[in-house]
C-alpha positions as CSV (number, residue, x, y, z in Angstrom):
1,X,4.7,-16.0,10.6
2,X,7.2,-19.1,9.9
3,X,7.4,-19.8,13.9
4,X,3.8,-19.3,14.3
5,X,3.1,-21.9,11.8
6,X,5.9,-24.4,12.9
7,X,5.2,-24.2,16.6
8,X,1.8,-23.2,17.1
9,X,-0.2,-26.5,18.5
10,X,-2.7,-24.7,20.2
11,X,-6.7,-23.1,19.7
12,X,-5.0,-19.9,18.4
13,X,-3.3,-21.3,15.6
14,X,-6.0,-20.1,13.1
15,X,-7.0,-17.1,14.6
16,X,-3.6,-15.5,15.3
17,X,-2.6,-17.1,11.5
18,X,-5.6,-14.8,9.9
19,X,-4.2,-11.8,11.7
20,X,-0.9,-12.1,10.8
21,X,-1.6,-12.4,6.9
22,X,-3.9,-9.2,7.1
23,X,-1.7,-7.5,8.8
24,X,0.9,-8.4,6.0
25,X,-1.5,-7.3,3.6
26,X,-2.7,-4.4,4.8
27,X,1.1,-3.3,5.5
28,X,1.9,-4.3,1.8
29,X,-0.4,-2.0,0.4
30,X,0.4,0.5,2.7
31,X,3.9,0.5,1.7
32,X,2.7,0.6,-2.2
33,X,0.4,3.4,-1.4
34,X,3.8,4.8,-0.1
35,X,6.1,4.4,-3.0
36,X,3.6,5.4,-5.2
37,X,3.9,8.7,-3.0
38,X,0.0,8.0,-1.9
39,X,-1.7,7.8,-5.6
40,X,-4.4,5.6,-5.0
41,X,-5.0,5.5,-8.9
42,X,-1.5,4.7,-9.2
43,X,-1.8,1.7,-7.0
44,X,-4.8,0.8,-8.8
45,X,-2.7,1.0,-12.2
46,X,-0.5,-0.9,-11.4
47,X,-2.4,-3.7,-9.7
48,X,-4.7,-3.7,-12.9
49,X,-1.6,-4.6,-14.9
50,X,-0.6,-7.3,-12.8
51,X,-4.2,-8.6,-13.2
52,X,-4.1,-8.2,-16.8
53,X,-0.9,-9.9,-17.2
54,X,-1.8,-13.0,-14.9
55,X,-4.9,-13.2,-17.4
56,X,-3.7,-13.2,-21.0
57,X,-5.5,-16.0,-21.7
58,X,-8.6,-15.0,-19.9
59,X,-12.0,-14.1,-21.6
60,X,-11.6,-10.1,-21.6
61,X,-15.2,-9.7,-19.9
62,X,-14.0,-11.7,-16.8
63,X,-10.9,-9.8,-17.0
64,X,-12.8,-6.5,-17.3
65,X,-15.1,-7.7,-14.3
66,X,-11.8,-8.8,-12.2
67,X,-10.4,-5.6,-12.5
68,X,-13.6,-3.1,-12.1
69,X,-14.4,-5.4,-8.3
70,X,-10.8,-5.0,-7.3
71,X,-11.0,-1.6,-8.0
72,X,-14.2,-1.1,-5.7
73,X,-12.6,-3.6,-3.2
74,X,-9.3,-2.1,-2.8
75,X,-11.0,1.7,-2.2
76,X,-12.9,0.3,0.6
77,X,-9.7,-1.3,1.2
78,X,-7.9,1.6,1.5
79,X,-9.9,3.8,3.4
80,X,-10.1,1.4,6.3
81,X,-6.3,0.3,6.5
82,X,-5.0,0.4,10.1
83,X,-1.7,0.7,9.2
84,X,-0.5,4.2,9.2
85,X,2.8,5.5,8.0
86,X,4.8,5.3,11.2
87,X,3.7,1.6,10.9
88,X,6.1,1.1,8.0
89,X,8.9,3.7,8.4
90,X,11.2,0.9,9.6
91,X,10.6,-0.6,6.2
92,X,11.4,2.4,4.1
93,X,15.1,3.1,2.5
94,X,15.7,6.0,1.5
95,X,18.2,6.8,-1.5
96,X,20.4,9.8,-1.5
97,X,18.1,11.4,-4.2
98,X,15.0,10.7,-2.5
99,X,16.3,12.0,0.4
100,X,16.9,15.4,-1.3
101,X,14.2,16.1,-3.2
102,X,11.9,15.2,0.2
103,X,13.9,18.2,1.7
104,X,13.4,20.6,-1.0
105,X,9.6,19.2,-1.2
106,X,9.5,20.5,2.9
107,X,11.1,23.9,2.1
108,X,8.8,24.5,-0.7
109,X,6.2,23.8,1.7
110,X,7.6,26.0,4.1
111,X,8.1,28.8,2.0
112,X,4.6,28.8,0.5
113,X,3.1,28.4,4.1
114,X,5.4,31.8,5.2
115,X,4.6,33.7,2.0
116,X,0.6,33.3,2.6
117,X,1.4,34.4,6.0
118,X,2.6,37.4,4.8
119,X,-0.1,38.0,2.5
């Protein structure tokens, strides 16, 4: 985004500069929506905090409005973000632990799949 800034001198400065920061965003929130291990009321949370923090010393109705229009925003948000999870795979580390307890998650899976099989 930096080189696009610097050395962009033609028409598709603006443009190209509005997708970029989308696609940042939408990315960002992807990668939230991620972490939280896809709770969109998670998200929400913790985006409401952040709001509320920024806005101690904000009249608590224009708070209270902030948050409920962000709320609606960011579900529309959500259900129309391009980005998928193979989008930002690259971007993902996984711990050790993480890494275990997503393997024993897919067993678990597996083995509740085989035993209604069965059944």
């Amino acid at each position: 985004m930096a080189t696009h800034i610097l050395r962009c001198t033609d028409h598709t400065f603006g443009p190209r500069l509005l997708y970029m920061c989308t696609q940042g965003l939408f990315e960002c929130l992807a990668l939230n929506l991620y972490c939280l291990r896809g709770e969109q009321r998670a998200l929400t949370a913790v985006i409401n905090h952040r709001i509320r923090r920024m806005s101690a010393e904000v009249n608590p109705s224009l708070v209270n409005w902030l948050t409920s229009m962000m709320t609606m925003r960011l579900h529309v948000i959500l259900e129309h973000n391009p980005v998928q999870e193979a989008d930002i795979n690259h971007y993902v580390i996984h711990t050790q632990t993480e890494a275990t307890q997503r393997v024993e998650s897919d067993v678990q899976t597996e083995q509740q799949a085989d035993s209604q099989n069965v059944e």
